[in-house]
N, C-alpha and C positions, 0 to 999 in steps of 0.2 A: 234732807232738811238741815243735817248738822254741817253737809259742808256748804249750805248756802250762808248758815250764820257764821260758820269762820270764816269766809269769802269777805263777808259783809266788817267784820272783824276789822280785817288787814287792809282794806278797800282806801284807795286814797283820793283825794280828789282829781278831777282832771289837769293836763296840761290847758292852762289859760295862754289864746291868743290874746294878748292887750290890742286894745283897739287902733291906739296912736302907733301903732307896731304897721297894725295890716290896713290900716282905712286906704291907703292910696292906692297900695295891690288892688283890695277889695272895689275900688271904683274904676280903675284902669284896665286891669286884668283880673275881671273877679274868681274863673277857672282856675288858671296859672296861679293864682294866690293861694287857693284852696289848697290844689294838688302838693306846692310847696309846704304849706302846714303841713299834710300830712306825710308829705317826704321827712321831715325832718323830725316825725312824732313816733319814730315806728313803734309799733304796739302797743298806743297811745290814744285813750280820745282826746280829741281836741275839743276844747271851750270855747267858742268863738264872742268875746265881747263885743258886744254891737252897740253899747247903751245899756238900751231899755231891756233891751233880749239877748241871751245867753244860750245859744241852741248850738247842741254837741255833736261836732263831726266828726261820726263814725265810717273810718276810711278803713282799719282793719278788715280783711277779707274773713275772719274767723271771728270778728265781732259782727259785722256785715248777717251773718249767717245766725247769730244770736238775735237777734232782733228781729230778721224776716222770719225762722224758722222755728231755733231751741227755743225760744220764749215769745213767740210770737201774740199771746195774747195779753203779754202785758205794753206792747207799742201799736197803738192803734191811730187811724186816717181820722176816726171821731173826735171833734171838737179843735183839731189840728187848725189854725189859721193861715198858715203859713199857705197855704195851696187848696186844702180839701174844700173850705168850706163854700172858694165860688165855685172848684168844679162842680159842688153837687147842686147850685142855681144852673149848670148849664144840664148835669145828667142826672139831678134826681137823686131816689133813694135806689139806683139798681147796682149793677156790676162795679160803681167806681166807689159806692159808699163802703159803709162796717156794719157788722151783724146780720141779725136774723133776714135783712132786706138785702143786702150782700149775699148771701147765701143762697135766696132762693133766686133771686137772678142767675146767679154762675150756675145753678143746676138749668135754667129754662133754656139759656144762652151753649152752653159747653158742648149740649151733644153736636151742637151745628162746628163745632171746632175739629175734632176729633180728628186723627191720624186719616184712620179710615175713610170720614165722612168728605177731608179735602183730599186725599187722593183717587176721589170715586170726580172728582169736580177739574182736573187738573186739564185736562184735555178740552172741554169747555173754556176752562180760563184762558188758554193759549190761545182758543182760536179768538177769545175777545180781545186778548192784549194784541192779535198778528191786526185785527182789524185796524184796534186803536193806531194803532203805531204806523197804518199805513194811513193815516190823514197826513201823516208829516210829511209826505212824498211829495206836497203842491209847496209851503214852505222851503222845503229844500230844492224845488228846482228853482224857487225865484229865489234865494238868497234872503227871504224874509226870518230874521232875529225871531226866537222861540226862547218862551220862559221854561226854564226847566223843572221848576216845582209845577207851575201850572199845568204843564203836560203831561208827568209824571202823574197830577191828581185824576187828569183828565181819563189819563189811560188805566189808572187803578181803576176808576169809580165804572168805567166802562165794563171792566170787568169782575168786581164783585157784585155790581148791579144785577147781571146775568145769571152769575153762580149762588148768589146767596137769597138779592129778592126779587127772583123771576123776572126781573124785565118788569117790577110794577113801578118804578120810579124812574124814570127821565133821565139820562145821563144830564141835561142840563142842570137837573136838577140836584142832581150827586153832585158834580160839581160847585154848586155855590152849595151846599150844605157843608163843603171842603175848606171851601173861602171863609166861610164865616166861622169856622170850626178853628179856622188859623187865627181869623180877629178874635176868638176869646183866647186862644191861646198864646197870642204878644202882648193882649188888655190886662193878661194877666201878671204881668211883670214888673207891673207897677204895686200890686200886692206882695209880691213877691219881696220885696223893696224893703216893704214897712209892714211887717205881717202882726205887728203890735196893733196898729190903728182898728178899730172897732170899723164895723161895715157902715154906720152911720157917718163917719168921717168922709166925703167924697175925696175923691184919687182921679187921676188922672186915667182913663181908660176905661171907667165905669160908664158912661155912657154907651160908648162902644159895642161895650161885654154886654150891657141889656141888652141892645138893638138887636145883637147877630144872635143872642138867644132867643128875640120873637119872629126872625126873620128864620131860621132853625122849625120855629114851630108851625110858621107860617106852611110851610112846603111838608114838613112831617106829616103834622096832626090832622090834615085833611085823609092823609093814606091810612092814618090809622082808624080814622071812620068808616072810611066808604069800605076798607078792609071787614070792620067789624059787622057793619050795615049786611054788605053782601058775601062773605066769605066762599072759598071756592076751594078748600079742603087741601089745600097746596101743603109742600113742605117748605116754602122757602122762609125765611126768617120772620118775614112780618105776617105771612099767614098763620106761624106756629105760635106767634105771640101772641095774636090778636083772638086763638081761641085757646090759649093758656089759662090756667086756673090755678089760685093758691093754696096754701097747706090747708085750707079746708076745704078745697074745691068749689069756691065760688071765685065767675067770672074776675078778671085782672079790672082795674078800673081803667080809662084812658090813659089817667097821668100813668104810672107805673110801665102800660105798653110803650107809651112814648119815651120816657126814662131807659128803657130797655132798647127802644129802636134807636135812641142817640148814641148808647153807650155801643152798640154794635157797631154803627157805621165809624164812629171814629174806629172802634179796633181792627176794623177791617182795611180804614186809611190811613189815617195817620203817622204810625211807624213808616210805614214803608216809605210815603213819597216823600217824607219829612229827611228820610236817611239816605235814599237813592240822591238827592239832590248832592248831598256832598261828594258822590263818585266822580262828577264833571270836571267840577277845580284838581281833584286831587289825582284824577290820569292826566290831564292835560301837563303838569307835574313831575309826572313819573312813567317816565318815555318808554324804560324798559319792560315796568309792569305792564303797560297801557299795549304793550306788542305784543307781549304773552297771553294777556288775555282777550283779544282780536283774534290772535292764530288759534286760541284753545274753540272760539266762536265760529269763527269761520271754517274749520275743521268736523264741528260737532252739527252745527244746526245748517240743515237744508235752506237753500236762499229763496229769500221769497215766500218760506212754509211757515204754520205754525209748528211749536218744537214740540216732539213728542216726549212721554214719557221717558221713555228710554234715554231719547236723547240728552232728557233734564241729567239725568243720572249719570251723564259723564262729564256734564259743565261742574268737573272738583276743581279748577280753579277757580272758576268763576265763584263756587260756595267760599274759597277759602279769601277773595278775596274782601266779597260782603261781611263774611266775620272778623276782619277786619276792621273795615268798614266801622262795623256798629260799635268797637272796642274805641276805635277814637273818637266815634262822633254820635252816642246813644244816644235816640231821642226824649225815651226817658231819664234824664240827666241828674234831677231830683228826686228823690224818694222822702216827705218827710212825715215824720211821726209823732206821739206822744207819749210820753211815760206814763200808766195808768199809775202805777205804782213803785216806789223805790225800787233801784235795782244795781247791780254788778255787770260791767259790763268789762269783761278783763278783769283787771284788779284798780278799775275805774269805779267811784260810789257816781250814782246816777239818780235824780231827785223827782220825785213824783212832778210828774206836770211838767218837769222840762221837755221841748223838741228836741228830737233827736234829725239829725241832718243826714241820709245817707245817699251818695254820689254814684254812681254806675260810671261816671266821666273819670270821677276822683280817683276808685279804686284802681280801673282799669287803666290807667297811667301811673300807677305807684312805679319808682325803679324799681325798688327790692322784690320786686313780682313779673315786673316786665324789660326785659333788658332792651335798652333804646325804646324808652319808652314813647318817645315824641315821633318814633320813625313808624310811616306807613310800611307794613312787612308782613303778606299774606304767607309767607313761609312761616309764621308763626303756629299755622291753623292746619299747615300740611299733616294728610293722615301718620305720617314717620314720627310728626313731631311726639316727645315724650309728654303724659298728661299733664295740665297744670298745677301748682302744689297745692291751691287750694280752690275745692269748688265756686266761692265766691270772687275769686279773684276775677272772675267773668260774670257779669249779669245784666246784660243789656236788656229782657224782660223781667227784670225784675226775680222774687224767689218768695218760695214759701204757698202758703195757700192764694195767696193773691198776684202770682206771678200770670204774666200777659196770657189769656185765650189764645191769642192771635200770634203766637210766637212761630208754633208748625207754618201758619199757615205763610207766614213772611220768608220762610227759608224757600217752600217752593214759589213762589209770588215773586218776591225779588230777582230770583235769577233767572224767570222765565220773562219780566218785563227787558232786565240789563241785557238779556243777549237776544232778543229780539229786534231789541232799536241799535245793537252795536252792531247786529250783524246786516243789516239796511244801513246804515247812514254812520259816517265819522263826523267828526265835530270841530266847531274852534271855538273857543271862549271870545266873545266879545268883549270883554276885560277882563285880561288875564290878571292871574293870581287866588291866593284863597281869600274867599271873603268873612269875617269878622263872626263870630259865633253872636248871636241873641240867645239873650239869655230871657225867656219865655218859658212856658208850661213844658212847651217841647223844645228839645236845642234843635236850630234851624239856621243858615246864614241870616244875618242881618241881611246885606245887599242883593240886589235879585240875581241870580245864576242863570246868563243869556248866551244863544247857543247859536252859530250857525252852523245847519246842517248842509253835508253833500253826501249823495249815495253812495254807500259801498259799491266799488269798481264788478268787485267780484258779484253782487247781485245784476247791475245793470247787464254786465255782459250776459 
């Protein structure tokens, strides 16, 4: 206590961005503007003057960790404008909220995550994903253009349909719960924008965000009836929900299951095919990597097969080069907060009520933490490499009590979808180059990522 009051003592105010400094970064390149602030603040929060609102980017990797972790109950998602309060018009009071409603979600949700529980499901997944992945075989021999997010959702949803809710939902219908789970998450950018404006203000994208929220419920809320109507004593996620009960052990209500079954599906989709998309542009790119990791593919996984266990566990580049991956292009790219109460953050004074801003994009491109920091370099992640100097200087799910469920289950997911479809089919970009980051709930390219497919030589023969 007494070294929080000398802390508090010696506490100075932050480094202020002036606004007329950064507005043009900020509308042109609002990342690269970021990242620069805090290149040039080391050990420093940053103030970012916006106007109206003053919300503090914390890019430090040991302030990062103060706020998700040491003092994590005094920066809370409640009351946050800036992002929380439409995700919780799309999820509700479960896994994406704060508090006692937060909690018991993550307890009803978690056991379905577990180490053990997805590597009991791994062999399953593969053989959904070898499925998925062979529709693309009619495409690729006509030369017909494939969108690469849509595919990528198509072939997620195919397989956590299977693994998580038995086969009671319709890949068609995974699929547009995908699509419309995308239009809140680009509708929401326009909040993002102007996080001062009161929800009664219309914006630009609130239309949207309603629709694909009753459009969500449309297809949901029926399964979680007929779920609760006839129950069938299953383990898969929407049977364990639908006969869950809360801390006094009476029935869950609808909303709450539903709340629950949204927040699932996004964590079971979203990361992945939001972040896989970016692999396309950035091998086509980088000729040498893109050869290393074919040879490691074509070596490891049987042509034609789903990849076995075993075999997942030798695809180490392929792991080393999705960690990559997600260091430049996390789809949780925002993290933002609120100060319940004063605080120290360094020898930063930090004021009740202020947002706090924290970046997974930001951190993880600082130089003084990542050398070349702009450069795609899965040698970074290689087992030799020496550990990083600080835990947070990486945190693409996030940290602390509310770090992603869905974290285990992306590391084997990812690189059992990427070396299934690399080891079938090679690719050309339809229009080369990388495309443009949107800046949305999730970072995602602006322009569509189109592909055309031809089979791998070495499978056809």
């Amino acid at each position: 206590m007494a070294e929080a009051t000398v802390s508090r003592a010696v506490a100075r105010r932050p480094h202020v961005a002036p606004l007329h400094r950064t507005l043009r970064g900020l509308l042109s390149d609002p990342l690269g503007t970021l990242v620069g602030l805090a290149d040039r603040a080391p050990g420093q929060v940053v103030q970012l003057n916006l106007g109206t609102i003053r919300p503090y980017l914390v890019a430090e990797p040991a302030h990062v960790q103060h706020v998700l972790r040491d003092n994590a109950a005094n920066y809370t998602r409640a009351g946050n404008s800036m992002m929380w309060k439409s995700v919780r018009k799309l999820a509700g009071d479960g896994i994406l909220s704060e508090g006692p409603e937060w909690e018991s979600s993550r307890r009803r949700l978690q056991p379905h995550f577990t180490a053990k529980r997805i590597d009991a499901v791994v062999e399953d997944m593969s053989r959904a994903i070898s499925e998925a992945v062979d529709e693309l075989a009619e495409p690729a021999r006509d030369g017909t253009p494939v969108d690469a997010a849509k595919e990528i959702s198509r072939i997620i949803c195919q397989a956590v349909i299977r693994v998580f809710f038995g086969d009671k939902i319709k890949v068609a219908d995974g699929v547009r719960v995908v699509a419309e789970q995308d239009t809140v998450a680009t509708a929401l950018r326009f909040r993002l924008l102007a996080p001062f404006l009161p929800d009664v203000v219309p914006m630009p994208g609130d239309r949207a965000f309603r629709q694909a929220v009753r459009n969500i419920d449309d297809i949901l809320l029926p399964l979680v009836r007929a779920e609760r109507a006839h129950p069938d004593g299953g383990d898969d996620i929407l049977a364990a929900l639908a006969r869950a009960r809360d801390a006094d052990g009476r029935e869950l209500g609808e909303q709450r299951v539903r709340d629950d079954l949204v927040s699932m599906f996004a964590t079971t989709t979203e990361t992945t095919y939001v972040v896989l998309t970016w692999l396309f542009p950035l091998l086509e790119q980088l000729p040498d990597i893109a050869a290393r990791l074919y040879d490691e593919i074509d070596r490891v996984v049987t042509p034609g097969e789903p990849i076995s266990r075993e075999q997942l566990e030798q695809l180490r580049y392929t792991r080393m080069v999705l960690d990559e991956l997600i260091r430049m292009y996390p789809s949780g790219w925002l993290v933002p907060r609120t100060a319940v109460a004063d605080d120290v953050i360094g020898d930063t004074r930090i004021r009740a009520g202020g947002t706090i801003v924290l970046s997974p994009y930001v951190t993880q491109r600082l130089a003084r933490f990542w050398e070349r920091a702009d450069v795609f370099d899965p040698e970074r992640f290689a087992p030799d490499r020496p550990r990083r100097s600080h835990r947070y200087a990486y945190y693409p799910f996030g940290g602390g009590a509310h770090q992603c469920i869905g974290q285990y289950l992306f590391q084997l997911e990812a690189p059992l979808i990427v070396a299934t479809l690399l080891s079938r089919f090679r690719y050309r970009l339809r229009t080369p180059g990388m495309p443009n980051p949107q800046l949305a709930a999730s970072l995602r390219p602006r322009e569509r990522v189109l592909l055309t497919l031809t089979p791998n030589l070495r499978v056809s023969a």
